[in-house]
MDAnalysis code that builds the backbone (N, CA, C; Angstrom):
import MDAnalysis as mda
import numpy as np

u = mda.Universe.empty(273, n_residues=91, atom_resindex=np.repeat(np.arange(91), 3), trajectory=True)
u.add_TopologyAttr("name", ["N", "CA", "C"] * 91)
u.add_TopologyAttr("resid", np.arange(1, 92))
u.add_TopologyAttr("resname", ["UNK", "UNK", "UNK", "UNK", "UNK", "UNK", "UNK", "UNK", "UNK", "UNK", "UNK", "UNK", "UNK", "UNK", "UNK", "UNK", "UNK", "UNK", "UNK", "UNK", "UNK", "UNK", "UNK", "UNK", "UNK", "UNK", "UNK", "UNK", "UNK", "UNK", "UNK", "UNK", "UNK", "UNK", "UNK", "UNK", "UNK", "UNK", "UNK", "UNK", "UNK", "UNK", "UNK", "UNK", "UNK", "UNK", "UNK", "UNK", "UNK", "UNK", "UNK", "UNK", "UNK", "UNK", "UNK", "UNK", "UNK", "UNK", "UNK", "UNK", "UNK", "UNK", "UNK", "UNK", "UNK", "UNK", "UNK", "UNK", "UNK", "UNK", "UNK", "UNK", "UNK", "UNK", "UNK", "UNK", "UNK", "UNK", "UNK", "UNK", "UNK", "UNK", "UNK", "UNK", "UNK", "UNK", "UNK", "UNK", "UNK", "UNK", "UNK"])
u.atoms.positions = np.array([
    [-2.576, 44.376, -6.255],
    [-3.259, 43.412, -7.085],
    [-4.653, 43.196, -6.510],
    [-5.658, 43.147, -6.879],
    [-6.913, 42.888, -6.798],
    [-7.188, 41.391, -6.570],
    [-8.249, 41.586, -5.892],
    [-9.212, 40.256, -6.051],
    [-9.536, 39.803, -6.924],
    [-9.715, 38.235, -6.746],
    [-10.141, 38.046, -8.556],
    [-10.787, 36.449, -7.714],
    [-12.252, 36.408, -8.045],
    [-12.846, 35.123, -7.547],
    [-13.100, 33.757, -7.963],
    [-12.310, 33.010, -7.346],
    [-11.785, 31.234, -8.242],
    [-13.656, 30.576, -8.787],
    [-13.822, 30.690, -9.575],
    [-15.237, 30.485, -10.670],
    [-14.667, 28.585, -11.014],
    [-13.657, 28.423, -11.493],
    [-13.406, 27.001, -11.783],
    [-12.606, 26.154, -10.985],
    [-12.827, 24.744, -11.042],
    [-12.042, 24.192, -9.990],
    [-11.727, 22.683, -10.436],
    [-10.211, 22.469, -10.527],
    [-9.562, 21.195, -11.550],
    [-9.807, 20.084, -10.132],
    [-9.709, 18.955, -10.500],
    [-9.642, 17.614, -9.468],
    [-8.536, 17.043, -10.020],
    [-7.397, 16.314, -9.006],
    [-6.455, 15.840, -9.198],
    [-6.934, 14.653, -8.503],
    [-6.349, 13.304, -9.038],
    [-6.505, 11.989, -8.394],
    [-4.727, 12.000, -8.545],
    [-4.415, 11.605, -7.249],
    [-2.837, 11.375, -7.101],
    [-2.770, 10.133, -6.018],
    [-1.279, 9.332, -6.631],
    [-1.202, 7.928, -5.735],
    [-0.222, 9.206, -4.581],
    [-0.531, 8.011, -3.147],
    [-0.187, 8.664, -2.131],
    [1.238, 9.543, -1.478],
    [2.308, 8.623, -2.504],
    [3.442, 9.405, -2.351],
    [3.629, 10.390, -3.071],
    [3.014, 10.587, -4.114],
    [3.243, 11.847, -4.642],
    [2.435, 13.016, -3.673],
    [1.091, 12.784, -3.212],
    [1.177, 14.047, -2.746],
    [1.083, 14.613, -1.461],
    [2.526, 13.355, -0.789],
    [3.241, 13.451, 0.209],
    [4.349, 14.395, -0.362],
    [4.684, 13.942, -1.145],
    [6.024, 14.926, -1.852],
    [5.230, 15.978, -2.192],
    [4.242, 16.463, -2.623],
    [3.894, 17.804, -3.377],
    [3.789, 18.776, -1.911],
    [2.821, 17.758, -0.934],
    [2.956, 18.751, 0.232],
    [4.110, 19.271, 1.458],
    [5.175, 18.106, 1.406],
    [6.432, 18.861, 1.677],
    [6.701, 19.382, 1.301],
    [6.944, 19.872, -0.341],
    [7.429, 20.852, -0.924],
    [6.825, 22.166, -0.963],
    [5.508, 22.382, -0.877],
    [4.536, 23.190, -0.380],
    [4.995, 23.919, 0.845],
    [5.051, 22.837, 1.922],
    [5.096, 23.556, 3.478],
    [6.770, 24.046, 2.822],
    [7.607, 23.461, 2.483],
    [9.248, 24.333, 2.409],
    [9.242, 25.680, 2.064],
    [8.191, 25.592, 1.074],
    [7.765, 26.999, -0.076],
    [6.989, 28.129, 0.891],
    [6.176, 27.816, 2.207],
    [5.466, 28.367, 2.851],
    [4.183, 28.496, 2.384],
    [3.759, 27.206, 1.391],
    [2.423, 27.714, 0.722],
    [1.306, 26.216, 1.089],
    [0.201, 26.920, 0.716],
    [-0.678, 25.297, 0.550],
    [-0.535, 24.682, -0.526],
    [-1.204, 23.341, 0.131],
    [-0.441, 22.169, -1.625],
    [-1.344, 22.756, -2.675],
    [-2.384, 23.693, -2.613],
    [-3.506, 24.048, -3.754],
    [-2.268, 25.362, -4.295],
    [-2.050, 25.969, -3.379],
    [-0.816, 27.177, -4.096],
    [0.275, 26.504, -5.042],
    [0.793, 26.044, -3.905],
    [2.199, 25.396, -4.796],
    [1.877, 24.480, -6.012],
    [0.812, 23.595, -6.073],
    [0.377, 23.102, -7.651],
    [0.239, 23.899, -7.846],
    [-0.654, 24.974, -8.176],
    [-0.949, 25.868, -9.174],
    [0.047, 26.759, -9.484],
    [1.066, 27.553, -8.928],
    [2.504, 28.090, -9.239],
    [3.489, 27.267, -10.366],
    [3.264, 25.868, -9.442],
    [4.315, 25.289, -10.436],
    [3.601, 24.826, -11.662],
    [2.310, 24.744, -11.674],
    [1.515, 24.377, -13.224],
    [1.664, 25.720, -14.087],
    [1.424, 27.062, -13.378],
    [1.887, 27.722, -14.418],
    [3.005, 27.575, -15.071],
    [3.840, 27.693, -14.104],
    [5.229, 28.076, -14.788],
    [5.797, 26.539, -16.105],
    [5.217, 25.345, -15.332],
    [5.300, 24.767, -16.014],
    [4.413, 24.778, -17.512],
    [3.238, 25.781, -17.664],
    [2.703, 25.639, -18.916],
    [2.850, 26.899, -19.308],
    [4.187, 28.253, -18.910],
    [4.594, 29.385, -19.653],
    [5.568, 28.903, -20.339],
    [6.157, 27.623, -20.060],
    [7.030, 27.017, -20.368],
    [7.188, 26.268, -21.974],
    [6.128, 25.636, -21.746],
    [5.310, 25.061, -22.627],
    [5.102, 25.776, -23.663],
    [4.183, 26.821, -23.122],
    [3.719, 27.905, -24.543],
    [4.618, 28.912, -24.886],
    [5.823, 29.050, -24.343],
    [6.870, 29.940, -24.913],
    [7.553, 29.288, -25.288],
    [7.714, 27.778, -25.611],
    [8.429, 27.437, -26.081],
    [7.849, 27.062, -27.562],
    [6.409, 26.891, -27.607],
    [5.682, 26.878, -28.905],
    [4.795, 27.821, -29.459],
    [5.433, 28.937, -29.202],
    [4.779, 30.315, -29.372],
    [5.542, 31.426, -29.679],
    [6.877, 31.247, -29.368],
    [7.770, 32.009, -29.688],
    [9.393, 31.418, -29.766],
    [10.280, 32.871, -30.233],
    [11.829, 31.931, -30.777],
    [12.889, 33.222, -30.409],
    [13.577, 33.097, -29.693],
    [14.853, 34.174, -29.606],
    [16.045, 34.016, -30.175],
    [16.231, 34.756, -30.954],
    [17.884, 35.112, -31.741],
    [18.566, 35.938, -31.163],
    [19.762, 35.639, -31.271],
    [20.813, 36.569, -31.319],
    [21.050, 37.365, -32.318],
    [20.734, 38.818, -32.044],
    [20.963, 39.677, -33.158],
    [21.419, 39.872, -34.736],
    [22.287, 39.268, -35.206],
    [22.582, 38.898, -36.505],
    [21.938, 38.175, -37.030],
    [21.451, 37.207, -36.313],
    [20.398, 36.066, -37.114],
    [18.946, 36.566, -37.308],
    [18.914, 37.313, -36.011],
    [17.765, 38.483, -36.128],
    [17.340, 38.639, -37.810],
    [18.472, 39.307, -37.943],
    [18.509, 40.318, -39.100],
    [18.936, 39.779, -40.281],
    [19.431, 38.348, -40.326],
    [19.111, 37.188, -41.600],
    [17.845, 37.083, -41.847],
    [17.352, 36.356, -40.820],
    [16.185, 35.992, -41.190],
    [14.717, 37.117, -41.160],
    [15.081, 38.184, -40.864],
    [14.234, 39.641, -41.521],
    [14.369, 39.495, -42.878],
    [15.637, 39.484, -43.257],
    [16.025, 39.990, -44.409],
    [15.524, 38.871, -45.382],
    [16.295, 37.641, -45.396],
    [15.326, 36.640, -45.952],
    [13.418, 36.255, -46.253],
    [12.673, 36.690, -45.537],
    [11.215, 37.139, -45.052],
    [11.566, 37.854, -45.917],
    [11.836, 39.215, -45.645],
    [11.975, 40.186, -46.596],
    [12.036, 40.450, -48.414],
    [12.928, 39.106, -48.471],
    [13.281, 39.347, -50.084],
    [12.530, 38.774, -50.606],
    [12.456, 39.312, -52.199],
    [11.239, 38.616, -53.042],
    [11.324, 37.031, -53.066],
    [10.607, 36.220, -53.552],
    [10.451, 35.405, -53.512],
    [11.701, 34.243, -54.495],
    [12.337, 33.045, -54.584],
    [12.959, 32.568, -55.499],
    [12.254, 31.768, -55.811],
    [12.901, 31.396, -57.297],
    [12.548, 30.316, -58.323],
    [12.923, 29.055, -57.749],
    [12.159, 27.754, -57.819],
    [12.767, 26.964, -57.295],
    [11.848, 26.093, -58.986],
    [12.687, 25.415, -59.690],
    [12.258, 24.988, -60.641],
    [11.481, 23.563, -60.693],
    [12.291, 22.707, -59.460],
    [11.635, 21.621, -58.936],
    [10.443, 21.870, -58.168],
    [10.189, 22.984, -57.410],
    [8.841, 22.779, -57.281],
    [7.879, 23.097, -57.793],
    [8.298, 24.168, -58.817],
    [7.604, 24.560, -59.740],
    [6.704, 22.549, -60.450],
    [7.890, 22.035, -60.859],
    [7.266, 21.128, -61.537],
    [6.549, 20.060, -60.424],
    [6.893, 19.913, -59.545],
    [5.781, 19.343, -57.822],
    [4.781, 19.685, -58.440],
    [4.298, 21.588, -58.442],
    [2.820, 21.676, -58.242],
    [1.992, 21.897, -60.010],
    [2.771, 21.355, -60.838],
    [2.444, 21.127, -62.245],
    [2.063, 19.912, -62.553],
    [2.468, 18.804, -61.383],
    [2.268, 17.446, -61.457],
    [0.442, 17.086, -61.202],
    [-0.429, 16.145, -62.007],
    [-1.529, 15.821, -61.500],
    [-1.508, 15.715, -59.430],
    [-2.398, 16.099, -59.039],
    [-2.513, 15.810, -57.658],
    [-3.138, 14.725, -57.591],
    [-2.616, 13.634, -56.698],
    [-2.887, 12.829, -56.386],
    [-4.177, 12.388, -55.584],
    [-4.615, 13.170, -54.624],
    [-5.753, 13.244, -54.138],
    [-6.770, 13.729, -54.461],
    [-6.887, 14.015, -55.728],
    [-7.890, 14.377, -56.468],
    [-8.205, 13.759, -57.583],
    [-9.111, 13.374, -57.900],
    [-9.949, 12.992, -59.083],
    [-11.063, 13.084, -60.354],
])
């Protein structure tokens, strides 16, 4: 893995026991408290964005919901008449 040179730099204001706790957990980990925040901020924000970025099925459902996507479109007669109705936000 290459070098890659830190260009930005976040400031944390933390009350004192917390980052008494962040840096024990640090030294357990064998890292500095600047490592170990930043490890656990990733993981905590792959977390984040895979959870609002993507969706895993189990195979059959897989292939419902392909198939559904897939098929032409249905009639739905009630909404048909929804978007036949004057719009309200317009004048």
């Amino acid at each position: 893995m290459g070098v890659t040179s830190k260009a930005e730099r976040i400031a944390l204001r933390v009350v004192n026991d917390d980052k008494k706790r962040l840096a024990q957990a640090a030294k357990l980990q064998h890292q500095s408290l600047t490592e170990f925040v930043l490890n656990a901020s990733r993981v905590a924000a792959d977390l984040v964005l895979g959870d609002q970025t993507r969706f895993v099925l189990p195979k059959k459902q897989m292939a419902a919901l392909n198939a559904a996507l897939d098929a032409p479109p249905r009639a739905i007669p009630q909404l048909k008449a929804l978007f036949a109705r004057p719009n309200a936000f317009k004048k």
